[in-house]
C-alpha positions in Angstrom: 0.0 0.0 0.0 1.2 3.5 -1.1 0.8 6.5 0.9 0.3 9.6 -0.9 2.6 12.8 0.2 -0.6 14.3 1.4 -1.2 12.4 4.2 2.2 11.6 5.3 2.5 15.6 5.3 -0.9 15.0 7.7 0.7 12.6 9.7 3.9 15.0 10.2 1.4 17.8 11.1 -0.8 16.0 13.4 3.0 14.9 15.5 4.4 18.2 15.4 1.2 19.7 17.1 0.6 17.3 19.4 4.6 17.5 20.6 4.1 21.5 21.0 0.9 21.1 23.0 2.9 18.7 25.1 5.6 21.1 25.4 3.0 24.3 25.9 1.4 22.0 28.6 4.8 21.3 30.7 5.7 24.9 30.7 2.7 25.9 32.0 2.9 23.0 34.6 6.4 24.6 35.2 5.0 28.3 35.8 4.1 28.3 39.2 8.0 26.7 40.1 9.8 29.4 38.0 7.4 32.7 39.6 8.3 30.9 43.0 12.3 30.8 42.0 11.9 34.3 40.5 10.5 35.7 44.0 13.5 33.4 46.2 16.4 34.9 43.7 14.6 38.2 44.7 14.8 37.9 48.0 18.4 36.8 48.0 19.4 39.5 46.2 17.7 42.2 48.6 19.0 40.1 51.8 22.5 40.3 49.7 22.3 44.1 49.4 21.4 44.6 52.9 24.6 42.0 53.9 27.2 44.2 51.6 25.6 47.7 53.3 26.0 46.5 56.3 29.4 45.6 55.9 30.3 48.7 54.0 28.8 50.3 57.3 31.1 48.0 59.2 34.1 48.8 57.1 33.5 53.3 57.5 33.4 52.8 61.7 36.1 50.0 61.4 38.5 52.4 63.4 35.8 52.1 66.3 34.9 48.8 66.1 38.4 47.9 66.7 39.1 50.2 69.2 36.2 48.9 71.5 37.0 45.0 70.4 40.4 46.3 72.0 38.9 47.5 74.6 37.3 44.4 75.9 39.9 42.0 74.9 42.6 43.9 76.7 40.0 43.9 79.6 40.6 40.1 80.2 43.1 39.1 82.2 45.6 36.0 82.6 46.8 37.0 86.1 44.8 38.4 89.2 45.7 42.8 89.3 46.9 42.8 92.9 44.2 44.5 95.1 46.2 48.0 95.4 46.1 48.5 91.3 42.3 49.3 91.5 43.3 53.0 91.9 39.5 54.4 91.9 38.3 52.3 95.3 41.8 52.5 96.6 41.4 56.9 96.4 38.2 56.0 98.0 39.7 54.4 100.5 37.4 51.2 100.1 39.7 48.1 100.8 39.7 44.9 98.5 41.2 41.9 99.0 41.7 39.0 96.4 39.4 36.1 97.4 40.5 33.4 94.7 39.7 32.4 91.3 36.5 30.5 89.7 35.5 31.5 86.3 37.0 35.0 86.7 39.3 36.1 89.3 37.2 37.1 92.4 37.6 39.9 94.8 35.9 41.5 98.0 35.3 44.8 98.9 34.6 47.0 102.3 34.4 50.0 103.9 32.7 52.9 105.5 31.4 55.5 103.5 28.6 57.8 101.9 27.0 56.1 99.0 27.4 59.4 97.7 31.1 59.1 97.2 31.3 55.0 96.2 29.3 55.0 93.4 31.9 57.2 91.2 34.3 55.2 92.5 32.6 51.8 91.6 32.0 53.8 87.7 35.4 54.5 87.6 36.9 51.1 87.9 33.9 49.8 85.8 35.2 52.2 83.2 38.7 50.7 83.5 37.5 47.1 83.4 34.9 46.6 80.9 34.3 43.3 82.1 34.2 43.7 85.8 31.1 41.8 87.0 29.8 43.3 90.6 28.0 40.2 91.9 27.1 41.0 95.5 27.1 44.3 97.3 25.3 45.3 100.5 24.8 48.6 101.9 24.3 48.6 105.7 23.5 51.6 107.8 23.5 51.8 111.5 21.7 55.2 112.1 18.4 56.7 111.6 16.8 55.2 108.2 16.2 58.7 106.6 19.1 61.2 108.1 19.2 64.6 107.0 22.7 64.9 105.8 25.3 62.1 104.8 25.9 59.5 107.1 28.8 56.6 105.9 27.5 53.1 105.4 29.2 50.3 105.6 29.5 49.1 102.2 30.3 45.3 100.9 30.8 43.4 97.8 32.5 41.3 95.8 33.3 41.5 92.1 35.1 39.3 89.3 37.3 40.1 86.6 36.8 37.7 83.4 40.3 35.6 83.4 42.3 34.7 80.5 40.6 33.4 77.2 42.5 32.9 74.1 42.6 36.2 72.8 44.4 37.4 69.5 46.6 40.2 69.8 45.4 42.1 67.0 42.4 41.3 65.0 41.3 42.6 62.2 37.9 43.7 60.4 38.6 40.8 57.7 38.8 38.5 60.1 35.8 38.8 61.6 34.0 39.1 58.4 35.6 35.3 57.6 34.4 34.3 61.1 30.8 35.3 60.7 30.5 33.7 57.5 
């Protein structure tokens, strides 16, 4: 049996239709996938430009950054200050005595005197040690609860000092851009 050229033309018709409805029906099947990968590539790329301003932000107050990372890694210690280098309570006249090491090295403090006049002094050496941790302090007071004029109290306390962690010497901004990532 011969075919005429008319219906093999037809047949290659009929094929070539059916195979683009097939591919018009896939890529519509694939629509809803590519709007959703559209709107995640989006939202990378915002979450990506909010990333590289904040690190340009970083990068212009680098100078401070550093200078308070200094700040606090210099506050750590690997040996216990003796008691007289607190300077601020020592002018105040409050005495401290080193009462031994747990996580931090741990120190009490005394003495009689207007809570007018400690609290500078306790600001002071918090301003010297970034990481000094006051974690008891009791103010007692042996006269009348509401005197006219200033009356010393006795004043105790204890503090810590956080004790030595391996600390670099000098970091650097790159460096802890690499470490966050």
């Amino acid at each position: 049996m011969k075919t005429s050229p008319q219906i093999a033309l037809v047949v290659t018709a009929v094929a070539a239709l059916l195979l683009i409805a097939g591919e018009g029906q896939w890529i519509l099947s694939r629509r809803g996938d590519l709007f959703s990968q559209e709107a995640q590539n989006q939202t990378a790329a915002r979450m990506n430009a909010e990333r590289r301003k904040d690190f340009e932000d970083l990068q212009t107050h680098q100078d401070t950054v550093l200078e308070t990372l200094l700040k606090v890694t210099n506050a750590v210690v690997s040996e216990a200050p003796p008691p007289e280098s607190f300077e601020p309570l020592r002018q105040a006249g409050i005495q401290v005595e080193l009462q031994g090491e747990h996580r931090g090295f741990e120190y009490a403090f005394s003495s009689p005197m207007e809570f007018h006049r400690f609290v500078p002094a306790l600001a002071a050496l918090e301003s010297e040690y970034p990481l000094l941790r006051v974690s008891e302090l009791e103010l007692e007071s042996d006269g009348d609860p509401f005197p006219k004029a200033a009356t010393a109290l006795q004043i105790r306390g204890k503090f810590s000092l956080v004790k030595n962690q391996a600390v670099s010497a000098q970091p650097s901004l790159g460096s802890l851009h690499s470490a966050n990532q």
